[in-house]
RODO-2510 file (C-alpha; in nm, 4 decimals, decimal comma):
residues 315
     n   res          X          Y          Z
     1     x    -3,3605     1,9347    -0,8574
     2     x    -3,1227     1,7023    -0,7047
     3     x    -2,9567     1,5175    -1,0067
     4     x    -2,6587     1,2682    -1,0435
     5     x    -2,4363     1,3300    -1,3146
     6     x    -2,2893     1,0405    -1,4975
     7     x    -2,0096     1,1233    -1,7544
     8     x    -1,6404     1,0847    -1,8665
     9     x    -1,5548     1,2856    -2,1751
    10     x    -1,5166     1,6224    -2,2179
    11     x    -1,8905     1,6940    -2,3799
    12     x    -1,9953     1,6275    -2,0305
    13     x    -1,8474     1,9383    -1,9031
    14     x    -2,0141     2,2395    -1,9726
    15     x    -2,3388     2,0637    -1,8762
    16     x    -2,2169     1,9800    -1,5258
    17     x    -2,0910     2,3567    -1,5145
    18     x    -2,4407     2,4459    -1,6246
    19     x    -2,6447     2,2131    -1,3477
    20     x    -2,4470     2,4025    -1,0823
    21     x    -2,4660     2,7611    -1,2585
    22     x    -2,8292     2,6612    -1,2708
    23     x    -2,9031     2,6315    -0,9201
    24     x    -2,9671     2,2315    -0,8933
    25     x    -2,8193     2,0303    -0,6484
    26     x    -2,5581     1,8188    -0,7662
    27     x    -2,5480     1,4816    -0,5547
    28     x    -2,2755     1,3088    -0,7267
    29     x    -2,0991     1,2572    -1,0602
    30     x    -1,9627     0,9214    -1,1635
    31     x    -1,7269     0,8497    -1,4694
    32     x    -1,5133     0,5636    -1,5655
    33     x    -1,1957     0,5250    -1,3662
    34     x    -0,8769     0,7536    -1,4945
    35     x    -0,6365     0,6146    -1,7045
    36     x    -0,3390     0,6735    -1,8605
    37     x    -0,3353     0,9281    -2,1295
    38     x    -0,0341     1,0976    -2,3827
    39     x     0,3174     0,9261    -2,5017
    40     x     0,4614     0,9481    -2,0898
    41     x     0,1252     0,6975    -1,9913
    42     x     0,0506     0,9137    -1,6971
    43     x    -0,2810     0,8437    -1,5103
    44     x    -0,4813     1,1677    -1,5107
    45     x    -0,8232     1,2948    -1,3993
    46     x    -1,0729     1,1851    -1,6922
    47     x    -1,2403     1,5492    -1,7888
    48     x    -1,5534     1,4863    -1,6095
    49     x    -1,3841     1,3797    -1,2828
    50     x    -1,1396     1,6732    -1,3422
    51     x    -1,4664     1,9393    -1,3558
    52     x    -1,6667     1,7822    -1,0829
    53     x    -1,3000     1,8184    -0,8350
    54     x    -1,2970     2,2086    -0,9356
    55     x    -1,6790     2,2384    -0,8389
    56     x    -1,6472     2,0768    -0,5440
    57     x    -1,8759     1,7491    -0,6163
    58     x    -1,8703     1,4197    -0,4766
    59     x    -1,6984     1,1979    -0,7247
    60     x    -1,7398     0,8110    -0,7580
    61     x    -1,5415     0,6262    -1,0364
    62     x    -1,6730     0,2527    -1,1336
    63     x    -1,5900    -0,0012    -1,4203
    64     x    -1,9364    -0,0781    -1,3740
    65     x    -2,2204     0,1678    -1,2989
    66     x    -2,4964    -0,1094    -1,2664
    67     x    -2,2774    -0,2673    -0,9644
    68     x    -2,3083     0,0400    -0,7572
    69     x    -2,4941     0,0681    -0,4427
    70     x    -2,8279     0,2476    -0,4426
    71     x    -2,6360     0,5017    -0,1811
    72     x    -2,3676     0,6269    -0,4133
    73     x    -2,6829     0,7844    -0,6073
    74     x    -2,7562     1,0128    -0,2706
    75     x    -3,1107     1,0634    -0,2971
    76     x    -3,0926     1,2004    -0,6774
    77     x    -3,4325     1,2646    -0,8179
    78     x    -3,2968     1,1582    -1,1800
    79     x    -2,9753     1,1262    -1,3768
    80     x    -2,8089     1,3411    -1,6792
    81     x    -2,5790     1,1207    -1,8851
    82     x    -2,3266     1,2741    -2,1465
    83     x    -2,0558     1,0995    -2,2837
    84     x    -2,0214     0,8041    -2,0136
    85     x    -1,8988     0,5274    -2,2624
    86     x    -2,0887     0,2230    -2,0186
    87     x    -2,4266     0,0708    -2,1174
    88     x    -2,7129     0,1448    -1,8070
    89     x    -2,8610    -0,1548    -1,7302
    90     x    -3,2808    -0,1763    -1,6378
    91     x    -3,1421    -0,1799    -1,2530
    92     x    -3,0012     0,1760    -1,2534
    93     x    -3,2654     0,3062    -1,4937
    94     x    -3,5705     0,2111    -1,2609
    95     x    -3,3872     0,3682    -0,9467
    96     x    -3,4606     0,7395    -0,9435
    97     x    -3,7918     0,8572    -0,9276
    98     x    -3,7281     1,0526    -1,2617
    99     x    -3,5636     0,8356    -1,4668
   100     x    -3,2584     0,9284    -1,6514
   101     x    -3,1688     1,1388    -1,9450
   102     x    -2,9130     1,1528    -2,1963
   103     x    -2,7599     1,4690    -2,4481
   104     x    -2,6356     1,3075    -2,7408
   105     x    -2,4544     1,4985    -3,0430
   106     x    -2,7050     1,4175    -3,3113
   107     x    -3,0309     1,4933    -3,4368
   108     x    -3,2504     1,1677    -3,3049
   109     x    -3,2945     0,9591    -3,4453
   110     x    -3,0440     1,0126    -3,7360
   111     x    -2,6516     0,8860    -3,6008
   112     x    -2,7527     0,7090    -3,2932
   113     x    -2,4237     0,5173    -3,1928
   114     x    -2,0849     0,5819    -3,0491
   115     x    -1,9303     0,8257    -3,2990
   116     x    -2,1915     1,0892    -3,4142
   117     x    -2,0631     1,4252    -3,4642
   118     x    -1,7584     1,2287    -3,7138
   119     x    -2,0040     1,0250    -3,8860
   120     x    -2,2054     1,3055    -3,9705
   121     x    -1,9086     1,5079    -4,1193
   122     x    -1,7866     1,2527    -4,3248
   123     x    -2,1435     1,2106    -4,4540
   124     x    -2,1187     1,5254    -4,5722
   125     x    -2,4178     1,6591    -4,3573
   126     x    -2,4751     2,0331    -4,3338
   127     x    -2,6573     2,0180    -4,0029
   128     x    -2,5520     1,9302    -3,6836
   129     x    -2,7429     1,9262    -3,3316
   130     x    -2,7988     1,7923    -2,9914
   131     x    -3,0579     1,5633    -2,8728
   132     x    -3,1489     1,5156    -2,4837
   133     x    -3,3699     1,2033    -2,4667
   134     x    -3,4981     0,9757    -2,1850
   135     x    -3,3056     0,6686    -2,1519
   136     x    -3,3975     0,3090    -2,1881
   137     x    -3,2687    -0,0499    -2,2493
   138     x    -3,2373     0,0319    -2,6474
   139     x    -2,9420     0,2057    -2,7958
   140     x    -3,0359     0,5800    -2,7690
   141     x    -3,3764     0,5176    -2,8557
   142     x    -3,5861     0,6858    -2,5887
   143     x    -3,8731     0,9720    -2,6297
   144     x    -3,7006     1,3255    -2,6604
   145     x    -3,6484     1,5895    -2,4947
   146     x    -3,5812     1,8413    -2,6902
   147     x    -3,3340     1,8845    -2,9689
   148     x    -3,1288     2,1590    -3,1035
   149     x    -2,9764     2,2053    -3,4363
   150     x    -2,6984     2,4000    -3,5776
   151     x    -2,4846     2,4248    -3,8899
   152     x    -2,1764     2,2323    -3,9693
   153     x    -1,8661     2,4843    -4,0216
   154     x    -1,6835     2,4534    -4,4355
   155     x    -1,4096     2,3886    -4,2560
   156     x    -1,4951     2,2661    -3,9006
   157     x    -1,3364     1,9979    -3,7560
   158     x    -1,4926     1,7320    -3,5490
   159     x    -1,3274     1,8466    -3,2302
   160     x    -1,4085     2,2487    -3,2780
   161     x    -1,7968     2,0610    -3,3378
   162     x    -1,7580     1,8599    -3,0606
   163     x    -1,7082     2,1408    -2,8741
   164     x    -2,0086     2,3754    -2,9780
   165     x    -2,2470     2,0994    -2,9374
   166     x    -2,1549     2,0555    -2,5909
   167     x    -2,2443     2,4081    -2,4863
   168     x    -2,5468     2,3624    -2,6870
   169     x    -2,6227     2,0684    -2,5057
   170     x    -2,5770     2,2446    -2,1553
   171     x    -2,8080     2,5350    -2,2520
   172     x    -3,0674     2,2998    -2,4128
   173     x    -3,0436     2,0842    -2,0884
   174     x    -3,1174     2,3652    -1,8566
   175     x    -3,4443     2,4435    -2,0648
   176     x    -3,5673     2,1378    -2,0332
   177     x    -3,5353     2,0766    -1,6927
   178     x    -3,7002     2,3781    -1,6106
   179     x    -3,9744     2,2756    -1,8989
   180     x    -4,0163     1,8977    -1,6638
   181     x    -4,0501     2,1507    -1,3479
   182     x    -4,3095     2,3994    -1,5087
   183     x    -4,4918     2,0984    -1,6763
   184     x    -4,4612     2,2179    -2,0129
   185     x    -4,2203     1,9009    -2,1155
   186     x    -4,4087     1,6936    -2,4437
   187     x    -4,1490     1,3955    -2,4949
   188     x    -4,1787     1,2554    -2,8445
   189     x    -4,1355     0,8860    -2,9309
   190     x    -3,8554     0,8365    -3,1539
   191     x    -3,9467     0,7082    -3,5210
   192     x    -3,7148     0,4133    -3,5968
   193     x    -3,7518     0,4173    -3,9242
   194     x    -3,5846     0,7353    -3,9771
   195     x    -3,2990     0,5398    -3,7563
   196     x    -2,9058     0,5587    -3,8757
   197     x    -2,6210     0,4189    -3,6783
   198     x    -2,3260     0,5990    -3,6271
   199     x    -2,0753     0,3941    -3,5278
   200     x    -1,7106     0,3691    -3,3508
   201     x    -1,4149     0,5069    -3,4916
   202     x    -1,0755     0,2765    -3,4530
   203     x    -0,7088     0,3494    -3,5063
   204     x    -0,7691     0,1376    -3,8293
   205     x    -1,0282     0,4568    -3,9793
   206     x    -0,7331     0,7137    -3,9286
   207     x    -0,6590     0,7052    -4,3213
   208     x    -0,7273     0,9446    -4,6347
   209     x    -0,7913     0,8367    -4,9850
   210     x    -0,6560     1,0727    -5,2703
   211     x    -0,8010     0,8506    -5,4852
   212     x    -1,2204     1,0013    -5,3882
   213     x    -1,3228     1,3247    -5,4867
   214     x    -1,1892     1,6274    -5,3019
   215     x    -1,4933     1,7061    -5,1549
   216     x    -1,4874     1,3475    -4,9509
   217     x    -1,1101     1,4234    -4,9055
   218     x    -1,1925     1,6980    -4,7517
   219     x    -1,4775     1,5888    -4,4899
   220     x    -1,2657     1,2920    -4,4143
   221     x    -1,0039     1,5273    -4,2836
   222     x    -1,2201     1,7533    -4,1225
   223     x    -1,4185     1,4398    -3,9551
   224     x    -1,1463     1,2458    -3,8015
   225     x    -0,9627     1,5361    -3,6428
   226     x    -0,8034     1,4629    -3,4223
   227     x    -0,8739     1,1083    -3,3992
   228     x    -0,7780     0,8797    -3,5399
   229     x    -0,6810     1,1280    -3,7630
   230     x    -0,6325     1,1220    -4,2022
   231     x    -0,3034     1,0050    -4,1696
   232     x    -0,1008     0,9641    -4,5124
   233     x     0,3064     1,0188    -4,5828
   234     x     0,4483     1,2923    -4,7113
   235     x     0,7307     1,1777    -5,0250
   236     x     0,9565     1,4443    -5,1210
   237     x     1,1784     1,4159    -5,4603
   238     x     1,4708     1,4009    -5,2313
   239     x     1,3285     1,0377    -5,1542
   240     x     1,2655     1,1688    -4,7929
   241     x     0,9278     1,0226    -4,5880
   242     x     0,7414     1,1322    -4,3413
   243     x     0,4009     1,0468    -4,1895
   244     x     0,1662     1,2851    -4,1212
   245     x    -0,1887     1,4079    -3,9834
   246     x    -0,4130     1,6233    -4,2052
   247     x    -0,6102     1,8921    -4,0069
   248     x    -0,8167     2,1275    -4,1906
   249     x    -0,8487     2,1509    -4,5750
   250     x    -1,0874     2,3175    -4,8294
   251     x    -1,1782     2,2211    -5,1940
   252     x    -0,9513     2,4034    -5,4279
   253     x    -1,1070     2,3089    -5,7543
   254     x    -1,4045     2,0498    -5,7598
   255     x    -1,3916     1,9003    -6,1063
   256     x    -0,9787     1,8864    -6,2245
   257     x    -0,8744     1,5532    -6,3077
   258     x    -0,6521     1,3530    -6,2706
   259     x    -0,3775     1,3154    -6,5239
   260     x    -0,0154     1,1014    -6,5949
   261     x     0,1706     1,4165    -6,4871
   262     x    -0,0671     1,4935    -6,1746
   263     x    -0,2368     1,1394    -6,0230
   264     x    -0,3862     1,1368    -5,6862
   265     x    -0,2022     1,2503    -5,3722
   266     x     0,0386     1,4407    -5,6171
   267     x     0,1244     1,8528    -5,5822
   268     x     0,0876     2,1011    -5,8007
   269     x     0,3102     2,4397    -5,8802
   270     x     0,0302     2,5886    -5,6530
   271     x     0,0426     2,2929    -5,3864
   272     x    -0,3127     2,1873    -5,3972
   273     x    -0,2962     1,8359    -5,3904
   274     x    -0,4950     1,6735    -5,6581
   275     x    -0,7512     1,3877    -5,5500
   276     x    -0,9660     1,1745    -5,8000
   277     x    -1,1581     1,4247    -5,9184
   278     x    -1,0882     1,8007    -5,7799
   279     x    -0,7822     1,9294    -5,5639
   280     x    -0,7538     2,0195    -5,2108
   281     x    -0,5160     2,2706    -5,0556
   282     x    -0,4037     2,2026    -4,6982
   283     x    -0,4410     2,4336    -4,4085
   284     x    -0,3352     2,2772    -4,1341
   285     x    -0,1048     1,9212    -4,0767
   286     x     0,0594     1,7608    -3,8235
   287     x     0,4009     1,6215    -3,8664
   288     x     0,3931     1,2921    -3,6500
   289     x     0,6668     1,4087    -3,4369
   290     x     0,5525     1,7651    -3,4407
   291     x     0,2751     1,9569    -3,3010
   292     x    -0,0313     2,1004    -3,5186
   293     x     0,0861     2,3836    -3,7967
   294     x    -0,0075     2,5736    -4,0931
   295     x     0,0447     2,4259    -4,4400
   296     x     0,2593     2,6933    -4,5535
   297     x     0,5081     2,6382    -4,2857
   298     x     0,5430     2,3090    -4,3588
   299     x     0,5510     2,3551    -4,7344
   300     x     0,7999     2,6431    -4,6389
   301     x     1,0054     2,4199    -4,4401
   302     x     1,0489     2,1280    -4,6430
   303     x     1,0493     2,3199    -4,9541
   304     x     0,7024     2,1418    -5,1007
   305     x     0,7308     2,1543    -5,4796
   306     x     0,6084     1,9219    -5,7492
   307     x     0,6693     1,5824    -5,7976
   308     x     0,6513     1,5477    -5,4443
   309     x     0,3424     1,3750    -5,3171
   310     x     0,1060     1,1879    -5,0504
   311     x     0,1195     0,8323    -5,0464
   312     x    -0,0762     0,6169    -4,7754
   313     x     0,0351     0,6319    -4,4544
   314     x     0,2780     0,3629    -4,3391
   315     x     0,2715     0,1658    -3,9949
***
């Protein structure tokens, strides 16, 4: 099938990889234009562009996919879309003869929006999936495709689920098309009022509460990593700060309390960390300035004892 591949993120990836793998014809691929990315600002390849380079595919960057000429689509018979970040206007969608698709990383119709796999880990969902439906003018509310599910790690962070669901979404992707070839494809309308909205994260979400329960503590780690991030700063007794980003955690103890000795954000002789009800111990942090480490090296390092203790992260 000759398809155009429209895409910027990294979830895009392994599907593109998969289309060629797969035998289809691969007309273009279009993403957003590169931009500057880490502390230096340097422009680099967005993922998608980066992939479609390596495999040899014509590339076409746009700040807007609806002003495109019908000729940068090449003849495509229809369109996969994964992790674009434009909205497709009714001009692009009626222009293939096969419309175009879209693999999202939720079960439809549950977390339709910008931020999925994070919303549904700090929801505290156990189950994960993919959903490939067929795109129109309402926000990811088409028939689908096909859907795949798949359970949410204890301690899995959004990027490691990120990453799963996008080879999920690949394989699942593959199936279908060869399901809309063989005839055996039965899209299903959507029913909106099982409908939740999942949406965008912002620099101003990258916080964590010690005040909640540990288990919330917890997913809110495990859901914004690594961005924004559960940011929060670190006081020793030395009167020492320093900001950093929580990583991976587990619940330590669901029901201690807190107490004058102990209150939120404060560490024990064990260095769980007690929250408002429960404690969490730490796996892995990273020190603003540093790169991404264990716990215990930074407790090691800085000599983590009690009274010290998290306090919210300053700007």
């Amino acid at each position: 099938m000759r398809v155009v591949f429209l895409g910027t993120g990294e979830f895009g990836v392994p599907a593109l990889r998969a289309l060629r793998q797969a035998g289809h014809e691969l007309v273009a691929a279009i993403s957003q234009p590169d931009r500057p990315t880490g502390r230096g600002r340097e422009v680099r390849p967005t993922p998608l562009h980066a992939a479609a380079d390596e495999l040899g595919v014509r590339h076409i960057q746009t700040v807007d996919v609806n002003a495109l000429e019908s000729a940068a689509l090449g003849a495509a018979e229809m369109g996969v879309v994964a992790a674009f970040g434009q909205k497709i206007g009714s001009g692009l969608l009626g222009a293939l003869p096969r419309g175009l698709i879209n693999l999202h990383g939720s079960l439809l119709p549950k977390y339709r929006g910008a931020a999925p796999i994070q919303r549904a880990i700090l929801d505290g969902e156990e189950i994960a999936g993919v959903t490939i439906f067929r795109l129109n003018e309402r926000w990811d509310a088409g028939a689908i495709w096909a859907t795949r599910a798949t359970p949410i790690g204890a301690t899995e962070t959004a990027d490691e689920l990120h990453d799963r669901l996008a080879v999920l979404a690949a394989e699942l992707l593959i199936e279908a098309l060869a399901a809309l070839e063989g005839g055996t494809l039965r899209p299903v309308e959507q029913d909106a009022t099982h409908a939740t909205r999942a949406l965008k994260l912002t620099k101003a979400d990258g916080y964590v509460d010690w005040s909640q329960p540990a288990e919330r503590v917890v997913r809110r780690i495990h859901g914004l990593w690594s961005w924004p991030a559960a940011a929060c700063t670190f006081s020793s007794r030395s009167g020492k700060r320093e900001r950093v980003l929580l990583a991976r955690a587990t619940v330590a103890e669901a029901d201690a309390a807190p107490t004058d000795r102990r209150p939120p954000g404060s560490f024990g002789e064990d260095l769980t960390v007690q929250a408002g009800r429960g404690r969490v111990r730490l796996l892995e942090l990273r020190p603003a300035s540093g790169k991404l480490m264990l716990f215990a090296a930074f407790a090691h390092g800085r000599h983590v004892a009690p009274p010290d203790c998290f306090m919210p992260a300053e700007t």
